[in-house]
LONU-46642 format. One record per residue (C-alpha): residue number from 1; y, x, z. Coordinates in nm, 3 decimals, always signed. Layout:
LONU-46642
atom num=NUM, v=Y, u=X, w=Z
...
end
This chain:
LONU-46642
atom num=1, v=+0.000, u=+0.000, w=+0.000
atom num=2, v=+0.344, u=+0.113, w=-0.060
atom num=3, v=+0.688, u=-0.033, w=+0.071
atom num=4, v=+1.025, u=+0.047, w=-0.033
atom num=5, v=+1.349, u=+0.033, w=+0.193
atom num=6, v=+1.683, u=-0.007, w=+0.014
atom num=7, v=+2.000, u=-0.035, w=+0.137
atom num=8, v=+2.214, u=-0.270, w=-0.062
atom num=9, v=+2.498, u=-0.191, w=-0.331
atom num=10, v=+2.810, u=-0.094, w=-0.251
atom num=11, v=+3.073, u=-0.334, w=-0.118
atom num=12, v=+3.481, u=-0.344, w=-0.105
atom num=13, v=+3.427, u=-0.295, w=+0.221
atom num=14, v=+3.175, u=+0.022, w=+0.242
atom num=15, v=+3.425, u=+0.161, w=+0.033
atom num=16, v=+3.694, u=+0.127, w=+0.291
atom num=17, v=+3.531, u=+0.225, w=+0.568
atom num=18, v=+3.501, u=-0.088, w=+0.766
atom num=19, v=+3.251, u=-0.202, w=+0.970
atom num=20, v=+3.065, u=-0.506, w=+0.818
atom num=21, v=+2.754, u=-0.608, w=+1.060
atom num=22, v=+2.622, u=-0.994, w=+0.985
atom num=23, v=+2.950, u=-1.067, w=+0.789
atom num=24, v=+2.894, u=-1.163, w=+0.472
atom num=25, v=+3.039, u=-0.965, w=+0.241
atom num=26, v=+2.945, u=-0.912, w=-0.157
atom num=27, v=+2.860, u=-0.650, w=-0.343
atom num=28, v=+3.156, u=-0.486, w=-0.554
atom num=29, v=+3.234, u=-0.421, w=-0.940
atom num=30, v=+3.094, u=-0.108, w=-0.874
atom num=31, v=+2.778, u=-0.226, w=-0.681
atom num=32, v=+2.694, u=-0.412, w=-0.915
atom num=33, v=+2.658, u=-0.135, w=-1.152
atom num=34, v=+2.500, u=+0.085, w=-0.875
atom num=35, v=+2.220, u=-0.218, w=-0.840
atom num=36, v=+2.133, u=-0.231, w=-1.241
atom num=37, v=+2.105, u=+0.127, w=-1.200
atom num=38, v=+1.848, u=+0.086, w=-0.959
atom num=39, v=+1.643, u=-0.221, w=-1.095
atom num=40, v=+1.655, u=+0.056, w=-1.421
atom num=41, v=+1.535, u=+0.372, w=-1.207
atom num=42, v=+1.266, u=+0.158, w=-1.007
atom num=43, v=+1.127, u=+0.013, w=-1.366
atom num=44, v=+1.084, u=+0.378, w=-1.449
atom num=45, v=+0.947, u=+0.533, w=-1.161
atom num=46, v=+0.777, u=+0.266, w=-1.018
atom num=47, v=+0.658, u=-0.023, w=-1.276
atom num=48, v=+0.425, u=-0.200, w=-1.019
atom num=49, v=+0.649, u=-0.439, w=-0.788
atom num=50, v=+0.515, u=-0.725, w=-0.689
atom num=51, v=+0.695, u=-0.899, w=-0.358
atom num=52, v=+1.059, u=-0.819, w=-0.311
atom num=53, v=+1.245, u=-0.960, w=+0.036
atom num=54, v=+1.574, u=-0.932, w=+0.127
atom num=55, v=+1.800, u=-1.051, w=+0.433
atom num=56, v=+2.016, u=-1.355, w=+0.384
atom num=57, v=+2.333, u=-1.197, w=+0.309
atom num=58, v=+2.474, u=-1.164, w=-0.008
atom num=59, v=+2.510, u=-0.800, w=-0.061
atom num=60, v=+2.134, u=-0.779, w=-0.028
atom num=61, v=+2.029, u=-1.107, w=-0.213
atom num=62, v=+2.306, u=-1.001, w=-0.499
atom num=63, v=+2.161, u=-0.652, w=-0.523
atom num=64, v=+1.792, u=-0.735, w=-0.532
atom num=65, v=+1.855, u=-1.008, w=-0.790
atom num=66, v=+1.891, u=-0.726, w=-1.074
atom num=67, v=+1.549, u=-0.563, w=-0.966
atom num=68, v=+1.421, u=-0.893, w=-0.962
atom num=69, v=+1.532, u=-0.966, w=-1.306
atom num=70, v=+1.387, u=-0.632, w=-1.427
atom num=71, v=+1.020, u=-0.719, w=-1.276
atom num=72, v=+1.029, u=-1.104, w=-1.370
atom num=73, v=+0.994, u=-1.202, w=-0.952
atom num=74, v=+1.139, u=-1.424, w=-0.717
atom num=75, v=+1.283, u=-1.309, w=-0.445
atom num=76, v=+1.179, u=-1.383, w=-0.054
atom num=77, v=+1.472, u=-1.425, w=+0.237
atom num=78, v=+1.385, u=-1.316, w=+0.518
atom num=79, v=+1.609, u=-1.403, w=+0.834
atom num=80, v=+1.459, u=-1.108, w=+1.028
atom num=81, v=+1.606, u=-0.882, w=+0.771
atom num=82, v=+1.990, u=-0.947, w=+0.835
atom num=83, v=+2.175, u=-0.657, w=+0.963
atom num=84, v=+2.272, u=-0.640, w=+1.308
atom num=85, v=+2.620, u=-0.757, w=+1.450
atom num=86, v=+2.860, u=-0.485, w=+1.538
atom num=87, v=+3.015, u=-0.679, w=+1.778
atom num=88, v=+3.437, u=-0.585, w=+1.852
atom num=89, v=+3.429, u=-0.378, w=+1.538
atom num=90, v=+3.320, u=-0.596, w=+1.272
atom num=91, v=+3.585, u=-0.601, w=+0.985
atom num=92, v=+3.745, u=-0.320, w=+1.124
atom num=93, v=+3.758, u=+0.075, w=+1.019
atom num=94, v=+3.824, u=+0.386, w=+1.244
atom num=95, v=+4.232, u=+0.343, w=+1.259
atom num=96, v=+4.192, u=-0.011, w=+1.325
atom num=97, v=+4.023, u=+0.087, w=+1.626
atom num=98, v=+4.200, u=+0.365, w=+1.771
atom num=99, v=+4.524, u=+0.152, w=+1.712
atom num=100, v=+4.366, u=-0.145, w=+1.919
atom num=101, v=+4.183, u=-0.174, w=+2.315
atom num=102, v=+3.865, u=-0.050, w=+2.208
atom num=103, v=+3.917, u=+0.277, w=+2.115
atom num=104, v=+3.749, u=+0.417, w=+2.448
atom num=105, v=+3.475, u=+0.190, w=+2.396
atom num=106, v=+3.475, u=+0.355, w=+2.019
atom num=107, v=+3.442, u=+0.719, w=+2.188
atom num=108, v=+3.191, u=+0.613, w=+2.475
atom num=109, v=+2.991, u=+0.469, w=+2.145
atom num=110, v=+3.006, u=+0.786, w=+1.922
atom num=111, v=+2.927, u=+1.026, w=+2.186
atom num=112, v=+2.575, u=+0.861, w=+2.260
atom num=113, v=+2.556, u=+0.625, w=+1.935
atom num=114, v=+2.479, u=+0.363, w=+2.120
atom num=115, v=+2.532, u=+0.031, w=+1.977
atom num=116, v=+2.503, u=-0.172, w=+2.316
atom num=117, v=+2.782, u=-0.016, w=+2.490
atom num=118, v=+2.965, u=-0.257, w=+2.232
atom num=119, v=+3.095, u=-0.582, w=+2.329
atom num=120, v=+2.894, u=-0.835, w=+2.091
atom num=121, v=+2.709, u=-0.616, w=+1.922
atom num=122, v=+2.341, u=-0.667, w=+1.909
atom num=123, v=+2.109, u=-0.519, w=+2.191
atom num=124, v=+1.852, u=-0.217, w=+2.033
atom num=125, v=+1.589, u=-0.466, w=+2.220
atom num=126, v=+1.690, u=-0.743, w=+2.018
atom num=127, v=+1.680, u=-0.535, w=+1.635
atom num=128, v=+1.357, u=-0.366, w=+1.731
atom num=129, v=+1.190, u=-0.694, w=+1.820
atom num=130, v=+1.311, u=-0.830, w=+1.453
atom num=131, v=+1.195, u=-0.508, w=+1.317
atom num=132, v=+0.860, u=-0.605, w=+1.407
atom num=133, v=+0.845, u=-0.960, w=+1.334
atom num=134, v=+1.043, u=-0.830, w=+0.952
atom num=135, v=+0.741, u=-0.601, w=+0.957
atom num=136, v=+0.428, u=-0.823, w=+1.044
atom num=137, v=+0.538, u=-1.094, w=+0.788
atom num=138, v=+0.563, u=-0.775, w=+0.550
atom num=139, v=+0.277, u=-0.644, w=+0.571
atom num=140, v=+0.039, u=-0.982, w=+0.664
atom num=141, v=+0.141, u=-1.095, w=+0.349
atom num=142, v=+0.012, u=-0.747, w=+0.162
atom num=143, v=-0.254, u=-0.557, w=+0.052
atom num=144, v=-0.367, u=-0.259, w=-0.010
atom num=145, v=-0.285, u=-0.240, w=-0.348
atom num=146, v=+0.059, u=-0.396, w=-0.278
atom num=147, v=+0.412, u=-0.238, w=-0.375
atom num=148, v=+0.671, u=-0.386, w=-0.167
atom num=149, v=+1.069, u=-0.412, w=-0.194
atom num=150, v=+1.254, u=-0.458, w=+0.082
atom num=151, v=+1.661, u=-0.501, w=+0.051
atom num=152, v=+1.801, u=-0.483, w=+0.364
atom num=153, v=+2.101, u=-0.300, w=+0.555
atom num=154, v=+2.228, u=+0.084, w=+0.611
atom num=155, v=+2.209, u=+0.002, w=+1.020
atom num=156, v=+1.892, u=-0.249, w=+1.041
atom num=157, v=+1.693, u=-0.020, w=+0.801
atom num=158, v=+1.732, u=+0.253, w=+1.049
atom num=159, v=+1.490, u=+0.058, w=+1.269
atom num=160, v=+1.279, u=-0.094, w=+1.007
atom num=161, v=+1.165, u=+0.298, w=+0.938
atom num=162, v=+1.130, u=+0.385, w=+1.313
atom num=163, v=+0.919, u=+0.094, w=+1.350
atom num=164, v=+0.728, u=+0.173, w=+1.045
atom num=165, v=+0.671, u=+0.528, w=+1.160
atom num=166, v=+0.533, u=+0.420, w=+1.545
atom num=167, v=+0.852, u=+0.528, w=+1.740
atom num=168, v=+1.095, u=+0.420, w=+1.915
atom num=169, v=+1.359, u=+0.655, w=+1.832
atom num=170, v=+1.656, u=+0.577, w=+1.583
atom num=171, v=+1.764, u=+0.902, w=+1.407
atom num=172, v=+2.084, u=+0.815, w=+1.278
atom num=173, v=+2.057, u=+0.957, w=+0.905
atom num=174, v=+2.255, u=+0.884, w=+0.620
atom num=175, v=+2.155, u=+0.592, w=+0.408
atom num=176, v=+2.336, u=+0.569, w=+0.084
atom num=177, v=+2.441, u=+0.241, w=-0.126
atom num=178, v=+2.103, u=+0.177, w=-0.310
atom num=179, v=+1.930, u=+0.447, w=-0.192
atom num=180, v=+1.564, u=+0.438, w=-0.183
atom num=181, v=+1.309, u=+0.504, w=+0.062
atom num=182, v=+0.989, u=+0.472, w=-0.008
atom num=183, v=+0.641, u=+0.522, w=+0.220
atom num=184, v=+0.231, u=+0.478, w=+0.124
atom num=185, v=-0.049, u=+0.430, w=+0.346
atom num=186, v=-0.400, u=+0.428, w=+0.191
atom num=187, v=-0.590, u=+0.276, w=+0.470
atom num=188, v=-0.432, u=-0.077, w=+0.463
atom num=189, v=-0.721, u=-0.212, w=+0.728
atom num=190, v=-0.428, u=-0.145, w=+1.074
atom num=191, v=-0.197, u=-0.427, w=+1.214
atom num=192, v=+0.114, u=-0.434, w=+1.342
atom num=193, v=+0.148, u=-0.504, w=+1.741
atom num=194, v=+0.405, u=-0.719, w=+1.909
atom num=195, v=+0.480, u=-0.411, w=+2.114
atom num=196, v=+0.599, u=-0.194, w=+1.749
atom num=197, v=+0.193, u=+0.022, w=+1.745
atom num=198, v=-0.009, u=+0.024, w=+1.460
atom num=199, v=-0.387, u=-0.012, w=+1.518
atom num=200, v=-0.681, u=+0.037, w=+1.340
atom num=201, v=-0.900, u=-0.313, w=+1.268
atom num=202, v=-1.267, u=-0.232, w=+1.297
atom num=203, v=-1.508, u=-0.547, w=+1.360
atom num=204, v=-1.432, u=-0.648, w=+1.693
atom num=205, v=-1.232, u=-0.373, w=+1.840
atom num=206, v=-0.876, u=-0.228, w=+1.786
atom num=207, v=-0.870, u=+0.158, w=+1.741
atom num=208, v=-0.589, u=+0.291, w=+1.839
atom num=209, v=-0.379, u=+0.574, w=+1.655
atom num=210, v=-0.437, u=+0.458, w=+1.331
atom num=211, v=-0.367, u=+0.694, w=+0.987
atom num=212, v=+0.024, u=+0.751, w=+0.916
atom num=213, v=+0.267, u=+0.677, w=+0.705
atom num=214, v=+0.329, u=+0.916, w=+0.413
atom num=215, v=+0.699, u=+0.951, w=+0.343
atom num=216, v=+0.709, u=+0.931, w=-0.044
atom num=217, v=+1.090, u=+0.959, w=-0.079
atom num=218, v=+1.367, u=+0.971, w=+0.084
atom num=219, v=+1.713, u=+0.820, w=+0.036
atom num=220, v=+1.639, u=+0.881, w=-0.333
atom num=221, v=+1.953, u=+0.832, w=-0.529
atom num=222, v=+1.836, u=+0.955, w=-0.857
atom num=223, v=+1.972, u=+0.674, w=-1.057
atom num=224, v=+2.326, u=+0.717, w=-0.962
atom num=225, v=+2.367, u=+1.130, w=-1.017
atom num=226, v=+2.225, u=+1.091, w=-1.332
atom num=227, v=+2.505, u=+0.897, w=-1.453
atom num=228, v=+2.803, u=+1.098, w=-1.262
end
């Protein structure tokens, strides 16, 4: 089985720097050319698609919609997918804070990058739990010969992947507008716990520390160096 993450297209507001969370913002003029590069790219690298989900929002829907296209197939919403609410600094970029009361709270947040030290923002608890639900529904509805898209956010994919790879641990790397990554697993006979740990199925016992996750690529943007 494989599953590819990517993070939506980009939007006015990526461009400016402002912190978008579960507002609903659509892709730009621009994104939209970054997504039929990618619907393009995947066609080419990866011809087999066949389940693509996306969060509710329109930046993901709106991107996914061109892949979609490309592989003739309908396109799944899933509610678990949505990316998480910033709380205080939704709409707003780094001036915008540091010229209103939260700019401690700002500081406090950058120097351990911790998103519940923000008023209204969503608890890591609460996005890991949806991780695994996203996850279960994912996978429960694959095989092992499936190739899965999944169109979510630059924040919530963060935790889809730690998840995915058994911790509990949110790095913090760079995801890029449309970027790509992508992971294989050739045993496809494991589950997905309520408590985030893969386990092996095996008649009627669970064997714990199942095979890994290969890490295929990487925040692959290919498709849009080519064409700088």
């Amino acid at each position: 089985m494989k599953i590819l993450f990517v993070r939506h297209a980009e939007t006015d507001w990526n461009k400016a720097n402002r912190f978008q969370g579960i507002v609903d913002i659509d892709i730009s003029e621009h994104g939209k050319s970054q997504a039929n590069l990618l619907s393009e790219y995947l066609y080419k690298q990866i011809p087999f698609i066949n389940k693509i989900y996306t969060s509710p929002l329109k930046r993901t829907r709106h991107t996914a919609v061109y892949v979609a296209k490309k592989f003739n197939l309908n396109i799944t919403e899933l509610d678990s997918l949505i990316e998480y609410s910033v709380g205080v600094f939704a709409g707003k970029n780094i001036d915008d804070i540091y010229n209103d009361q939260y700019q401690d709270t700002y500081e406090d947040f950058m120097k351990e990058n911790n998103w519940n030290l923000v008023p209204d923002a969503e608890k890591f608890d609460s996005r890991y739990q949806r991780a695994i639900k996203a996850l279960q529904i994912i996978f429960n509805d694959s095989d092992e010969n499936s190739c899965v898209l999944v169109v979510s956010h630059g924040g919530f994919m963060q935790t889809l992947i730690s998840v995915l790879l058994g911790s509990k641990r949110v790095w913090g790397f760079k995801t890029n507008n449309t970027g790509i990554y992508e992971f294989e697993i050739e045993d496809n006979n494991i589950q997905l716990t309520d408590e985030g740990e893969w386990v092996y199925k095996q008649d009627d016992y669970i064997a714990l520390n199942p095979k890994k996750w290969s890490i295929i690529r990487f925040n692959d943007v290919t498709h849009l160096k080519e064409r700088e």
